[in-house]
Kinemage of the C-alpha trace (Angstrom):
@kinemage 1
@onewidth
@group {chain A} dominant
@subgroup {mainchain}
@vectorlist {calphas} color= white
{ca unk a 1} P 88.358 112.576 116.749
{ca unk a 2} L 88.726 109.901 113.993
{ca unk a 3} L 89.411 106.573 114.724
{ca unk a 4} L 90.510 103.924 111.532
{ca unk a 5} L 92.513 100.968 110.701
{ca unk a 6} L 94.853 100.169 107.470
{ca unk a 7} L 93.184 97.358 106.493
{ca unk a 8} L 89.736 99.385 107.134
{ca unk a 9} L 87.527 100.240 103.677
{ca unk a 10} L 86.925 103.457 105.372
{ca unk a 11} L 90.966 104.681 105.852
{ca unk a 12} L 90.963 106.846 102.844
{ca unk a 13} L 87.983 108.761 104.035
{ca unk a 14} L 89.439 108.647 107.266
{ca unk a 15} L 92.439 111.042 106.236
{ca unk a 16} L 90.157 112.967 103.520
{ca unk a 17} L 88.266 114.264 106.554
{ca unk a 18} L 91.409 114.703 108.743
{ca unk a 19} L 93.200 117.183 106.158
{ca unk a 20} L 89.945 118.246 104.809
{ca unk a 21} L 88.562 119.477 108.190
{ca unk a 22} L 91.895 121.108 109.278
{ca unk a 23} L 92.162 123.537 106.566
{ca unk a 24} L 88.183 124.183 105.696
{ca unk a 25} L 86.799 123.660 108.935
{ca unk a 26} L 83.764 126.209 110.125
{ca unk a 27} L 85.601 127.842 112.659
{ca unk a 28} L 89.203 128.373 114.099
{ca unk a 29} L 88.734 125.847 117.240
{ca unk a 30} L 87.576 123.369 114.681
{ca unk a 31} L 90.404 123.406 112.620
{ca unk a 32} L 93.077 123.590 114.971
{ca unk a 33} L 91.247 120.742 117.254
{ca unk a 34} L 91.073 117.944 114.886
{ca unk a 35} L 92.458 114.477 115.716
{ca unk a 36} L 93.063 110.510 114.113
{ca unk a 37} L 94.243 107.340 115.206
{ca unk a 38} L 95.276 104.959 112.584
{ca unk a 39} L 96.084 101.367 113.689
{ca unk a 40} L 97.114 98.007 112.186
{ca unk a 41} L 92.993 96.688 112.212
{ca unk a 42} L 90.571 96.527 110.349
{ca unk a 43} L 87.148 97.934 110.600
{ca unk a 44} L 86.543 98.793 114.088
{ca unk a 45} L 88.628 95.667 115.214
{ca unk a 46} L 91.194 97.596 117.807
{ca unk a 47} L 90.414 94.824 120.387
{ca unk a 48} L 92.240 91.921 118.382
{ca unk a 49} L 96.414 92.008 118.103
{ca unk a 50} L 96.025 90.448 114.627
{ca unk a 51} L 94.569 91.523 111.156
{ca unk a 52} L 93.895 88.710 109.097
{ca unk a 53} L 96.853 85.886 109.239
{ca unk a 54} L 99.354 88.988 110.923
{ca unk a 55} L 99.591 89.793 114.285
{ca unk a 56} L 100.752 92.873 116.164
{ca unk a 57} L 101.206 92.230 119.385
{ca unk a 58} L 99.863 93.248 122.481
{ca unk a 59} L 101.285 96.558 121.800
{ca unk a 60} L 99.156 97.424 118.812
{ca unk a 61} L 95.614 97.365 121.210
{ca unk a 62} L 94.629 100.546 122.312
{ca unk a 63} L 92.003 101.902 125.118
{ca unk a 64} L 89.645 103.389 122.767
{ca unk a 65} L 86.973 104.086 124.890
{ca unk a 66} L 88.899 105.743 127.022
{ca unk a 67} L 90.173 107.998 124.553
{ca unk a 68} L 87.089 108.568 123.215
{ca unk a 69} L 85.670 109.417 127.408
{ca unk a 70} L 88.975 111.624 127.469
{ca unk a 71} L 87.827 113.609 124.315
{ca unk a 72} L 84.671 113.882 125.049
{ca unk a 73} L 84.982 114.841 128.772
{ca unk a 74} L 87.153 117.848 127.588
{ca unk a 75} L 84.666 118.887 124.780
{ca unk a 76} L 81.366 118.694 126.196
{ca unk a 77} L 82.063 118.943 129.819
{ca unk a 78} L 85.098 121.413 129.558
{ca unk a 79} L 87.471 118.836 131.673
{ca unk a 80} L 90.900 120.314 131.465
{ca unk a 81} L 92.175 117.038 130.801
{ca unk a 82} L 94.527 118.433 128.074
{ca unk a 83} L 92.514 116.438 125.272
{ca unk a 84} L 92.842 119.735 123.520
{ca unk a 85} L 97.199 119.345 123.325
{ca unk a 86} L 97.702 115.624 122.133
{ca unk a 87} L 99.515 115.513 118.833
{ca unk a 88} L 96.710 115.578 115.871
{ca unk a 89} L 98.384 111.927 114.648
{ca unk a 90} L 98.723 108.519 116.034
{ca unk a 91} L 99.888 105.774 114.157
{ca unk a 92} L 101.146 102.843 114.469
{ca unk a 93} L 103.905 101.761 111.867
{ca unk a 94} L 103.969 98.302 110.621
{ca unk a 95} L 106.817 96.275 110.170
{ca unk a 96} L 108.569 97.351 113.671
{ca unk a 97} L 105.445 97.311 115.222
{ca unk a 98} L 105.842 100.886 117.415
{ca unk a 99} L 102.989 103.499 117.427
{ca unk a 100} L 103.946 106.980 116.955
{ca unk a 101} L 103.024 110.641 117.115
{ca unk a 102} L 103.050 112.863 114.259
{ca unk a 103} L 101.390 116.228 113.113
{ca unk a 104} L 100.533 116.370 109.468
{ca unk a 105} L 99.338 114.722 106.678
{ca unk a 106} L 101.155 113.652 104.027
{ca unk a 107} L 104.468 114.169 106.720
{ca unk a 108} L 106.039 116.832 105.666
{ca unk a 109} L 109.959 115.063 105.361
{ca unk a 110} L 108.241 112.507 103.356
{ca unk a 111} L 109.678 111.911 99.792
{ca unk a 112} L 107.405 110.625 97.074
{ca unk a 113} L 109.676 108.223 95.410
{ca unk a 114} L 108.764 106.000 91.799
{ca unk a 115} L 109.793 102.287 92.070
{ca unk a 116} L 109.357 101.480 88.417
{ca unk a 117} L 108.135 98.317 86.730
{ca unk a 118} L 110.874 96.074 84.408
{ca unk a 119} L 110.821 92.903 82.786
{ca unk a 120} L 111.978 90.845 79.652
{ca unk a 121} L 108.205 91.031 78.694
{ca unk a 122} L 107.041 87.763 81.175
{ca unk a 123} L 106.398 88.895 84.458
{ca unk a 124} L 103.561 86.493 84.765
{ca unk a 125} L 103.642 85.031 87.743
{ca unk a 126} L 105.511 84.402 90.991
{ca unk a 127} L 107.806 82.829 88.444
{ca unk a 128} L 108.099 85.536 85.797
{ca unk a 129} L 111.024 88.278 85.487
{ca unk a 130} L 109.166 90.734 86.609
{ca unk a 131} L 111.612 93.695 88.887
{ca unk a 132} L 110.920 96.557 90.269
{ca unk a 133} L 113.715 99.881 91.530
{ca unk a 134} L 113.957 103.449 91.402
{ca unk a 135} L 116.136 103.063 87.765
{ca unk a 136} L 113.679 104.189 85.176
{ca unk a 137} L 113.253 102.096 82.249
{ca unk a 138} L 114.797 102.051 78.898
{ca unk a 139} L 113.738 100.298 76.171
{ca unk a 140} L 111.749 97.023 77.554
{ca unk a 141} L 109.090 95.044 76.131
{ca unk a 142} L 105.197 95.165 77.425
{ca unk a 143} L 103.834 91.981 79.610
{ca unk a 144} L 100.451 90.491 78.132
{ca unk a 145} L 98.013 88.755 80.288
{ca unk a 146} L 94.369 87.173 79.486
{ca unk a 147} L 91.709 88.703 81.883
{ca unk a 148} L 88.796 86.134 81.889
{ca unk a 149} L 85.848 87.349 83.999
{ca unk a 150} L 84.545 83.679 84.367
{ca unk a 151} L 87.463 82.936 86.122
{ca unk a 152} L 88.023 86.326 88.372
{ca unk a 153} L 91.074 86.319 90.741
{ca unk a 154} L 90.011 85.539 94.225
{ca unk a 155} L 89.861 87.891 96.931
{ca unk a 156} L 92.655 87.356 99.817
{ca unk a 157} L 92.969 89.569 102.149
{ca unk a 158} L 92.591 93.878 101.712
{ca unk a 159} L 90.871 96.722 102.669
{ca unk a 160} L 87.518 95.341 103.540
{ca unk a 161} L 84.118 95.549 105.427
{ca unk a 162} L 82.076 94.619 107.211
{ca unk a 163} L 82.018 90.679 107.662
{ca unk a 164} L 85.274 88.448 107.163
{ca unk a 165} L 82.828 85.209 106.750
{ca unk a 166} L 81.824 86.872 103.662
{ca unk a 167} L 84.851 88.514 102.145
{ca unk a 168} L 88.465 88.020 103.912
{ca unk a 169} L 90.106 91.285 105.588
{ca unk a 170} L 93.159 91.919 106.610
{ca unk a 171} L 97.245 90.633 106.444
{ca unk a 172} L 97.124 87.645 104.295
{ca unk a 173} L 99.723 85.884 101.851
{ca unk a 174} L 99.020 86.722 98.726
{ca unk a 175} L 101.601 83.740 96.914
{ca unk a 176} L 98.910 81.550 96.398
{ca unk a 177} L 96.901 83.960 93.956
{ca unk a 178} L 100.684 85.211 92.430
{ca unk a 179} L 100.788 81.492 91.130
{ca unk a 180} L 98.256 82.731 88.326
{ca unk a 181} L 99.585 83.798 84.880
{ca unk a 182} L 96.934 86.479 84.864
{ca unk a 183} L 98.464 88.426 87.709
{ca unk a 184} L 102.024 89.982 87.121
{ca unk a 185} L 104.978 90.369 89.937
{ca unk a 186} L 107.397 93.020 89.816
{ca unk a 187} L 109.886 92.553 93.054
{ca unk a 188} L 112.216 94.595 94.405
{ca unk a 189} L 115.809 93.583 95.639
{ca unk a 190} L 115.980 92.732 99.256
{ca unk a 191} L 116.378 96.209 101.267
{ca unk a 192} L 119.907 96.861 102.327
{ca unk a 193} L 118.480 98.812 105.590
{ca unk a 194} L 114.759 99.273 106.874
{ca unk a 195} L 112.863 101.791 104.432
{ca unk a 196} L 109.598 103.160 106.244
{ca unk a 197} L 106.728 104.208 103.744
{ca unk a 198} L 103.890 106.320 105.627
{ca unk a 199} L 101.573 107.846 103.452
{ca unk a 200} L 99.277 107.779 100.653
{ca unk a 201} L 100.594 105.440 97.891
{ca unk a 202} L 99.945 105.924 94.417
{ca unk a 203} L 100.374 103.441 90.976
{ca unk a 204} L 100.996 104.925 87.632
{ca unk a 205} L 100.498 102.454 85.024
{ca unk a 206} L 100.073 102.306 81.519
{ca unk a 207} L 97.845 99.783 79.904
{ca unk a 208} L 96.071 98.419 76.853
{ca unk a 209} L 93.207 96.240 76.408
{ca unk a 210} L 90.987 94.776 73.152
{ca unk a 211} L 88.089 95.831 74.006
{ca unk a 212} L 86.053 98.714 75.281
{ca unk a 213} L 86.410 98.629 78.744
{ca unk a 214} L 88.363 96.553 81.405
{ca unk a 215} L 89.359 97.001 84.915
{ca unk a 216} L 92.991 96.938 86.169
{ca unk a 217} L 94.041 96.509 89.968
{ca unk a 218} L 97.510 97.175 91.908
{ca unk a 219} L 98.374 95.782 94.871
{ca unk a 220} L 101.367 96.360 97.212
{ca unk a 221} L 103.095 93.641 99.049
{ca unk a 222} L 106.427 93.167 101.486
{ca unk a 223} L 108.020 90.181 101.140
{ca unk a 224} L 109.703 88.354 104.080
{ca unk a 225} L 112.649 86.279 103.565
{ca unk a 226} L 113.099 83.114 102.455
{ca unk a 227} L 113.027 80.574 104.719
{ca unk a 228} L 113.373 76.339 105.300
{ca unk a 229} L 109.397 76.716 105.442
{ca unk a 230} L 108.999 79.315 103.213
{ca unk a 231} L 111.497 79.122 99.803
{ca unk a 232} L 109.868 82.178 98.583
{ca unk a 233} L 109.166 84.327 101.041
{ca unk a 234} L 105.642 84.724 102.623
{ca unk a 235} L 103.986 88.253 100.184
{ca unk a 236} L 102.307 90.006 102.963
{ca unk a 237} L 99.981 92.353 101.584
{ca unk a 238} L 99.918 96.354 102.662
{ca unk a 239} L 97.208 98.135 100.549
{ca unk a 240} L 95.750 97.766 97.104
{ca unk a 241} L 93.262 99.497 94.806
{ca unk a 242} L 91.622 98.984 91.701
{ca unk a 243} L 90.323 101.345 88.624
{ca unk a 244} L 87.438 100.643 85.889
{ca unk a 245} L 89.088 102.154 82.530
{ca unk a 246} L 85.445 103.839 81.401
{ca unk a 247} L 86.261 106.075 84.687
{ca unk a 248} L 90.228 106.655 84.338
{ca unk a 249} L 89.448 110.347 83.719
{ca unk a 250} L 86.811 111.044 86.535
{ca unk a 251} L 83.465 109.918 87.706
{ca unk a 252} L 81.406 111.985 86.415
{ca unk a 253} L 81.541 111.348 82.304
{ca unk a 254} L 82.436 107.467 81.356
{ca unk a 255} L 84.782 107.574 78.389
{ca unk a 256} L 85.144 103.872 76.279
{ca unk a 257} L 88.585 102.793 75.492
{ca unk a 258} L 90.185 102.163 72.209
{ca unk a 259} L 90.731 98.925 71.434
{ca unk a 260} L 94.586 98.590 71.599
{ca unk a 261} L 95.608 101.885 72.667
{ca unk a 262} L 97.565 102.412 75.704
{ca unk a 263} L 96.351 104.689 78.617
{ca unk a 264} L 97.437 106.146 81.751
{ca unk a 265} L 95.745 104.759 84.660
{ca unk a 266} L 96.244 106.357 87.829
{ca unk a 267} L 95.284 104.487 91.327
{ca unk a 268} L 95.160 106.141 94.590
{ca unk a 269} L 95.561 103.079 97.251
{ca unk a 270} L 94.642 102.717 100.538
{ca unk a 271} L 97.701 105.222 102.758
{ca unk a 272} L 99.621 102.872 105.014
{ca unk a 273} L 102.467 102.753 107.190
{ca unk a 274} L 105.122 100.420 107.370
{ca unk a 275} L 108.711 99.301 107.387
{ca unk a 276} L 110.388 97.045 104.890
{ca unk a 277} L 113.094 95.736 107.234
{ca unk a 278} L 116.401 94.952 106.242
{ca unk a 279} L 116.190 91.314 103.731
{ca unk a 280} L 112.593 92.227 102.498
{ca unk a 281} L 111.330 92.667 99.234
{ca unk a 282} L 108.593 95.471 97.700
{ca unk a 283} L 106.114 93.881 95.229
{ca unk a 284} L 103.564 94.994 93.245
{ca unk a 285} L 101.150 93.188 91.443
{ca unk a 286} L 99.140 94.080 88.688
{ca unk a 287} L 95.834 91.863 87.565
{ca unk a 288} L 92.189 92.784 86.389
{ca unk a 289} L 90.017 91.274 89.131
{ca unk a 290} L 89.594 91.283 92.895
{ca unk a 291} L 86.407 89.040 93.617
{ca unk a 292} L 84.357 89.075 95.345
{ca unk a 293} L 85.406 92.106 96.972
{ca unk a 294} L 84.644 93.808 93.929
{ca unk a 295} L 82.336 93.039 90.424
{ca unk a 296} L 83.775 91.981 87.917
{ca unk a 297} L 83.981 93.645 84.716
{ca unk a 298} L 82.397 91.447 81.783
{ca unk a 299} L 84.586 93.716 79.500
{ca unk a 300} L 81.692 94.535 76.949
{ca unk a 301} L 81.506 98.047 77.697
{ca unk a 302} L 77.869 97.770 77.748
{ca unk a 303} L 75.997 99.781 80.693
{ca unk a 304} L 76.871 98.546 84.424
{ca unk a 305} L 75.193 95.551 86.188
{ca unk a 306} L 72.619 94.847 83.005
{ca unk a 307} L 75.403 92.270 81.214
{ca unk a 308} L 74.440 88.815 80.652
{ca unk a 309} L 77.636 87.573 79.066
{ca unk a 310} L 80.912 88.025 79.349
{ca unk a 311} L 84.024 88.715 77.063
{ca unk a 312} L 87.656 87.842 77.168
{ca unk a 313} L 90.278 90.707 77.683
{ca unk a 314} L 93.873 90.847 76.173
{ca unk a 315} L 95.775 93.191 78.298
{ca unk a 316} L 98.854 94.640 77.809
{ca unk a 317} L 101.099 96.513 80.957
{ca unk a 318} L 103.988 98.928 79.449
{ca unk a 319} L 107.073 99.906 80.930
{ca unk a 320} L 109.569 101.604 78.910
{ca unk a 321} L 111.061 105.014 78.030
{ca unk a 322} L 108.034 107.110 77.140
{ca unk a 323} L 105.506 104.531 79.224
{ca unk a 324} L 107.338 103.856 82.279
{ca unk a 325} L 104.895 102.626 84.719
{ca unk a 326} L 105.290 103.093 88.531
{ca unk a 327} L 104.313 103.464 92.104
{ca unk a 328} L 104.983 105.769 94.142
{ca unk a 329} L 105.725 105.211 97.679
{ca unk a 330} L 105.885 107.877 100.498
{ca unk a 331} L 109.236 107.196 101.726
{ca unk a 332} L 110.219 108.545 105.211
{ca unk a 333} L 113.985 108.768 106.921
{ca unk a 334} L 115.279 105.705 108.018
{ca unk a 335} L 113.726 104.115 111.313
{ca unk a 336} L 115.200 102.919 114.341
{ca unk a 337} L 115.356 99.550 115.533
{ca unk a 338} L 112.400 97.774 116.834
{ca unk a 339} L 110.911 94.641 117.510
{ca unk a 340} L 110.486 92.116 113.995
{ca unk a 341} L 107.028 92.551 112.557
């Protein structure tokens, strides 16, 4: 029995083990008897209705303990209190709020759809012309951004642990930091009907730098409508990630960049669940820095954590014909109603 949050560091691990166990588990019992719960906290924080600045409602608070005592009762004591037939998946589904059962992961109606990145070549910005829909691109020019490590964007919000007084966790909007030149916004058009993404979430995005070695982060964001108070919609954020170029390729051999030369970078974020309801936007943003949640890259390519200086990055993000730069959501069939997230 797993227990996780999607705004926990530990939610990819979370399902690794879940689908891991299921099919290479020791013994039959063990792979047919594995179990998760996946809610809308963050690290261990099922208590609280809210994560960060977004709240859940009552509804989203579960007795853990007592599903815990339940599991346990049946497992060590041999309590036939049918521990053993619960679905292997709960979840609750952000956006409308509802928890639900399911019995796989990935789901197995889920289609793995590319919302691609477009522009006129300034998506810098909340302000820039930065879109993003299923239509794949054509012939469009690359956005350029400066990635200075002296002046790192901030940290709002994410996958975090293990203190919030130290690093923030959680549902947070994100339109302050989208005011920077060096992150770019590629935005949807509002949704025409709720669109549910549960699943793992991937970014496919191909990128130059000037020097040897950079990082690159994506982040994922619904945006709520405009409103008197908010012109621009609040830009809730859902999951993120972030990849250090030397290790596009793997872990386990660090490979330098060529100055100039576009790559595929490939970012597994956080899975998720949630529902765009009808009026919101998807965004995604792409920068070079999340700090402090994570180092920043002094873009020298010298050997980790032994820098003393820094250098200045050029980056360039591609989207066109033979570049066309993505991510790819786990789209589910359309949801019922439910109450507004």
């Amino acid at each position: 029995l797993q227990v996780g949050g999607w705004y926990d560091f530990f939610t990819e691990g979370t399902f690794r083990n879940f689908v891991g166990m299921r099919a290479r588990g020791g013994s039959e019992l063990a792979r047919n008897n594995q179990r998760a719960i996946v809610g809308p906290w963050v690290h261990a924080a099922s208590i609280e209705t809210h994560a960060g600045e977004v709240d859940f409602g009552k509804g989203s608070v579960l007795d853990l303990n007592g599903a815990e005592l339940r599991w346990f009762d049946h497992w060590l004591k041999g309590v036939p209190n049918g521990a053993d037939e619960d679905p292997p998946l709960q979840i609750f589904v952000m956006g409308i709020n509802r928890w639900r059962e399911e019995h796989e992961w990935p789901l197995a109606r889920t289609e793995f759809t590319p919302y691609y990145l477009h522009s006129g070549g300034s998506a810098n910005s909340l302000l820039g012309d930065g879109e993003l829909s299923t239509q794949p691109p054509v012939d469009e020019p690359p956005e350029a951004f400066t990635y200075n490590p002296s002046f790192p964007t901030p940290t709002r919000g994410g996958n975090n642990c293990c203190n919030p007084e130290i690093v923030p966790w959680g549902a947070y909007d994100q339109r302050s930091i989208e005011f920077r030149n060096d992150v770019l916004v590629y935005t949807s058009a509002p949704m025409e009907d709720d669109l549910e993404i549960t699943g793992p979430v991937t970014a496919k995005v191909y990128a130059s730098t000037d020097g040897r070695d950079t990082d690159f982060t994506a982040k994922l964001l619904d945006i709520h409508p405009p409103n008197d108070d908010f012109p621009m919609g609040v830009a809730i954020n859902i999951t993120d990630s972030i990849i250090r170029a030397r290790y596009r390729n793997g872990w386990e051999k660090p490979e330098m960049l060529t100055p100039g030369e576009p790559c595929e970078y490939v970012f597994q974020l956080y899975p998720t669940s949630n529902v765009f309801r009808k009026g919101h936007r998807i965004r995604l943003d792409i920068s070079s820095s999340n700090w402090p949640r994570f180092d920043v890259n002094p873009n020298t390519g010298g050997p980790l954590g032994l820098d003393r200086s820094y250098v200045t990055a050029v980056q360039a993000i591609y989207h066109d014909a033979d570049r066309p730069s993505c991510i790819v959501l786990p789209l589910q069939a359309r949801s019922g109603p439910g109450p507004e997230g």
